[in-house]
N, C-alpha and C positions, 0 to 999 in steps of 0.2 A: 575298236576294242569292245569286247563283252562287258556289259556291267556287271557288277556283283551280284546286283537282285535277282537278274535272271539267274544267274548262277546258283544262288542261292535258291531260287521256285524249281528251278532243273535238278539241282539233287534232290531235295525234299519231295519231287515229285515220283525222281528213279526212285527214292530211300522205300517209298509205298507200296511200290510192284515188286521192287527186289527183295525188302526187308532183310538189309543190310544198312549197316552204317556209313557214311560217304564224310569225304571231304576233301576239299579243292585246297592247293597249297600255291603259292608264288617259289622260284626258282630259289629262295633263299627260305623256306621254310617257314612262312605264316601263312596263316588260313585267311583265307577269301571265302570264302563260302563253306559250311560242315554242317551235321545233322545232330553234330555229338560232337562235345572238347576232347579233339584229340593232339592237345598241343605237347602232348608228352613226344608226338612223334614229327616234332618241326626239325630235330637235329639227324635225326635218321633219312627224311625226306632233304636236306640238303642235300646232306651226304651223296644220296642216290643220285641228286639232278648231275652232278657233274660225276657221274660215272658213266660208262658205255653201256650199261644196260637198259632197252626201252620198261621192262617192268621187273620185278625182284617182290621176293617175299622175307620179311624183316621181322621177327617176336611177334608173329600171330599177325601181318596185318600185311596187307597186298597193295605194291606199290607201282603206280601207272606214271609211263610220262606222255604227256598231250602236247603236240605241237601244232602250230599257227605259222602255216606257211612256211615250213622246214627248220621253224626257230621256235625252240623251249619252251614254251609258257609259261603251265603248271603241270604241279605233279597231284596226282588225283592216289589219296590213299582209303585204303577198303579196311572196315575191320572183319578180320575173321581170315580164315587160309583153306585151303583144299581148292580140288578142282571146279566148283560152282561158285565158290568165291571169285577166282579167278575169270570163271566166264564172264561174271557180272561185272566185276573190275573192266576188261576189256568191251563190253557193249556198253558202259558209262563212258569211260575214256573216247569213246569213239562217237556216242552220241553227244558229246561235250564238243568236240573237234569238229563234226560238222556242223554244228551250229556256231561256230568262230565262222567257219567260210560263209554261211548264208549273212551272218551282221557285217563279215569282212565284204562281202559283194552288195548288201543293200547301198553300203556304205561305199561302194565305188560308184552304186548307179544314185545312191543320192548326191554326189559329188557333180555326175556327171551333169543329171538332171537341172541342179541349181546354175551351172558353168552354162550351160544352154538355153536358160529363161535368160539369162542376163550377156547374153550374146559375148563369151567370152571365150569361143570355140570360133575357130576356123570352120572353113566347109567340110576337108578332108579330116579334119580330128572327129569332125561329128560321126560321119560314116564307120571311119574305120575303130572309134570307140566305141559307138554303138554295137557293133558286129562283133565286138570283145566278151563285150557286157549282152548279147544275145537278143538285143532290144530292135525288135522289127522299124525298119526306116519309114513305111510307104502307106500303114494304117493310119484313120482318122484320126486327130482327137483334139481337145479344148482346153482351158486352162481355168480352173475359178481357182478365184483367191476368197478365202473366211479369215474376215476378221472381228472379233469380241469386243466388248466395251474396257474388258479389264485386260489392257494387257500385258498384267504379268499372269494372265491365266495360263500357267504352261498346261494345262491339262488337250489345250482344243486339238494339239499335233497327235498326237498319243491316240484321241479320242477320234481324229479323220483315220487316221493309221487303222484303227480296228474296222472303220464302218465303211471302208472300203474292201478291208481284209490283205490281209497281207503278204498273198500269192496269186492276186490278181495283176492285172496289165495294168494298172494305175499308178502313178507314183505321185506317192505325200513328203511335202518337204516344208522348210521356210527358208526363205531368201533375210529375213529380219527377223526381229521379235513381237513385230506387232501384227503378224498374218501369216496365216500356211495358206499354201500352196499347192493346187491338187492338177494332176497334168491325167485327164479323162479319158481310157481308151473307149472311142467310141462307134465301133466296127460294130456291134450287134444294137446300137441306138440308134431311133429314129426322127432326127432331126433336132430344131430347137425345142420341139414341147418335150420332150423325153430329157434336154441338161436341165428345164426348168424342173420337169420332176427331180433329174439328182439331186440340184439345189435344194429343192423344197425338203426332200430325204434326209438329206445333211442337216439340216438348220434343225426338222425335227427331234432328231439324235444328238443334238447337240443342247435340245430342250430336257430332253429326257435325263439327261447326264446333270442337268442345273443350269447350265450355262446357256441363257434366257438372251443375253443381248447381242444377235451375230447378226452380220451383213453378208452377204456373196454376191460377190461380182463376178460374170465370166465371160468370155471373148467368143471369135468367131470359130467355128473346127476348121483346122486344118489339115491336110490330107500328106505331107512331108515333115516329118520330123525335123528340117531345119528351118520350117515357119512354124513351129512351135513357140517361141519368142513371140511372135508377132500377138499368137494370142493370149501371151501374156502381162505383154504390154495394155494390147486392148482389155482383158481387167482389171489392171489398173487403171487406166483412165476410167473406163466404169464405178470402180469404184469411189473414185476419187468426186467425178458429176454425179453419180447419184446420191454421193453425201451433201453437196452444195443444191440438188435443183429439184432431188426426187426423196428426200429424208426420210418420208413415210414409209418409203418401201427396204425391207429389208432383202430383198432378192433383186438385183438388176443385171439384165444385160449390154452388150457393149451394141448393140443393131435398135434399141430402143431408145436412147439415149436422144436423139432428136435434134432438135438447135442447141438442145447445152451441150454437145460435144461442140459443135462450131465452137461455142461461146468461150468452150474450158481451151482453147488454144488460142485467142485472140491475148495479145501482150497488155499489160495494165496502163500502160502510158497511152493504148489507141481509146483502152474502156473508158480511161479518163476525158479525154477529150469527147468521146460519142456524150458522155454523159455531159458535160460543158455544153457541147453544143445544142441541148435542145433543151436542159433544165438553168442554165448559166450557174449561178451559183446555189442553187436549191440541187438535193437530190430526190429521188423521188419514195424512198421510205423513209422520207422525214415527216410526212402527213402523220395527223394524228391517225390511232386502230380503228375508228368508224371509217373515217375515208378510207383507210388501206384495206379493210373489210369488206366495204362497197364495193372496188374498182375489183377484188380477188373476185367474190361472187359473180359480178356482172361476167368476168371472164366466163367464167366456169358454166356459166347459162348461154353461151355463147353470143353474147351483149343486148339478148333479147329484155327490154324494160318492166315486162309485164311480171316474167317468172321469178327475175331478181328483187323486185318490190314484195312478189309474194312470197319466198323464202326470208329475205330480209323483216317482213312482218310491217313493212312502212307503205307510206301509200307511195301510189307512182311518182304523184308529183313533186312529193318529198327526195324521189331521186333521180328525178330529171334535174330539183335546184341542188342537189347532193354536184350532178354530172354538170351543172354550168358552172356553179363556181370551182368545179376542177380546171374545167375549161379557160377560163377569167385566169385563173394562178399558172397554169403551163400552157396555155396554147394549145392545149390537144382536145380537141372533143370526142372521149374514145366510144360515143355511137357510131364516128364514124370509121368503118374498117383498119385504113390504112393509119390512123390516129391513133387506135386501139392495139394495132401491131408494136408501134414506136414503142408504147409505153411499155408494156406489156416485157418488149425486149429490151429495152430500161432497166426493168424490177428486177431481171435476171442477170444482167449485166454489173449491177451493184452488188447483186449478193456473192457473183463469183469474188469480184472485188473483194470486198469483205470475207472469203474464207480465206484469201492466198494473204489478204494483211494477216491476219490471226495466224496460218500454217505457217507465216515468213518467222511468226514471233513468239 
């Protein structure tokens, strides 16, 4: 169903070119939308709905009936009568009507769209719906998902809805309320660096609007519109690890994701026990933040003693006894590779732990 608002920007917009007076009525004679109170003519415009005539002129004012799929809607009344009246009458009525089919059809293929990310279609419904609804089976495309810090932000749908534009091969939706949903046609794109541009596009436009705190995740392209699902699954799971492993980054993909996607499908009863097994009862972000400071940097230097002494600002041997008595407490001496690995897949293992306790709760 059409909103009011539009209805309401849709005559105000004809009211301008035609400079005539408009207004949109319900089958029972109140206004939904007008330019000018013409409630003097609610008893007249009933009257007409349940007559056999599609239009009729009444005490100076021209009256149209709009349907919506061979059923009544409303009655669209003009003021003024003659025959220019009447044209106008009839290209508003009509221009009102097709725009009921194009929200009645978004509205099919938004339906279809969402029914299809969440694998709730058959093989042959996909086909022969799609081919209803006009929607090519056999081109590329991707699936990101944008989601805000706020959200009862309903502006973001509205706001991907325009910056993709609304007559393109794309389709914007939400499956929830706390994330839309964008399904990528991407037949004239050129690989991943070209979704990481869309991303980057959208987050920008989503700056420009106000809305400062977004994330996108997106999956792999698929080239059958019934593994479209698949890559929307995979941004969700992107989304989901790059909140717990990769937080700084507000664009992630599902092919960069690395051991935290392993990590983000292992059950909590095995992370329990990995973590048992090699810290016993100690975990290993229980260190005070100089230790856990150390061990992040030394990673990130790729466990060279030299560079991490010198960004850290302490002398070496200050973190060679930093690294023995880690050693001395866990058993790891992570100079050495394979020590350095354990841990390392430790610190990640706890912290998936720690998002799904808090997500559980």
């Amino acid at each position: 169903m059409i909103s009011n608002q539009v209805l309401q920007n849709t005559i105000e917009g004809l009211k301008g070119i035609a400079r005539v007076e408009l207004c949109v009525m319900d089958v029972d004679g109140r206004e939904i939308a007008t330019t000018q109170d013409l409630s003097q003519c609610s008893r007249a415009a009933a009257e007409f709905a349940s007559s056999p005539a599609d239009s009729q002129e009444i005490q100076g004012y021209q009256y149209f009936k709009i349907f919506d799929d061979q059923q009544l809607e409303y009655i669209l009344v003009v003021c003024g009568s003659g025959e220019d009246v009447y044209m106008v009458g009839k290209m508003v009525a009509f221009q009102i009507q097709n725009l009921m089919v194009a929200y009645r059809e978004r509205f099919d293929k938004d339906n279809f769209v969402k029914n299809l990310l969440l694998d709730n279609l058959l093989l042959v419904d996909i086909y022969s719906r799609s081919k209803k609804l006009h929607i090519q089976t056999d081109v590329p495309r991707v699936v990101l998902i944008l989601e805000t810090e706020n959200e009862k932000d309903n502006n973001a749908l509205e706001l991907a809805r325009a910056h993709f534009g609304a007559n393109s091969k794309d389709f914007v939706t939400a499956v929830d309320e706390n994330s839309v949903i964008i399904v990528k046609d991407m037949s004239e794109a050129d690989g991943g660096r070209e979704i990481d541009r869309i991303a980057k596009s959208l987050e920008n436009s989503m700056h420009k609007e106000g809305i400062k705190n977004v994330r996108i995740a997106y999956g792999t392209v698929t080239n059958e519109i019934k593994e479209v699902s698949r890559s929307y699954k995979e941004a969700k799971m992107a989304m989901d690890v790059g909140k717990i492993f990769y937080d700084e980054r507000n664009i992630i993909a599902y092919n960069e994701l690395g051991i935290g996607r392993l990590i983000y499908q292992l059950p909590i009863p095995l992370c329990r026990l990995f973590i048992s097994e090699i810290f016993g009862d100690k975990s290993p972000d229980e260190f005070d933040e100089e230790t856990l400071s150390t061990i992040l940097k030394f990673f990130e230097n790729s466990l060279n003693v030299s560079e991490t002494s010198r960004q850290l600002f302490i002398h070496r041997n200050t973190l060679v006894y930093r690294l023995d008595k880690l050693q001395k407490s866990t058993g790891l001496d992570l100079r050495v590779f394979e020590d350095a690995i354990t841990f390392k897949i430790a610190l990640m293992v706890v912290k998936y732990m720690k998002y799904m306790e808090s997500y559980e709760y």
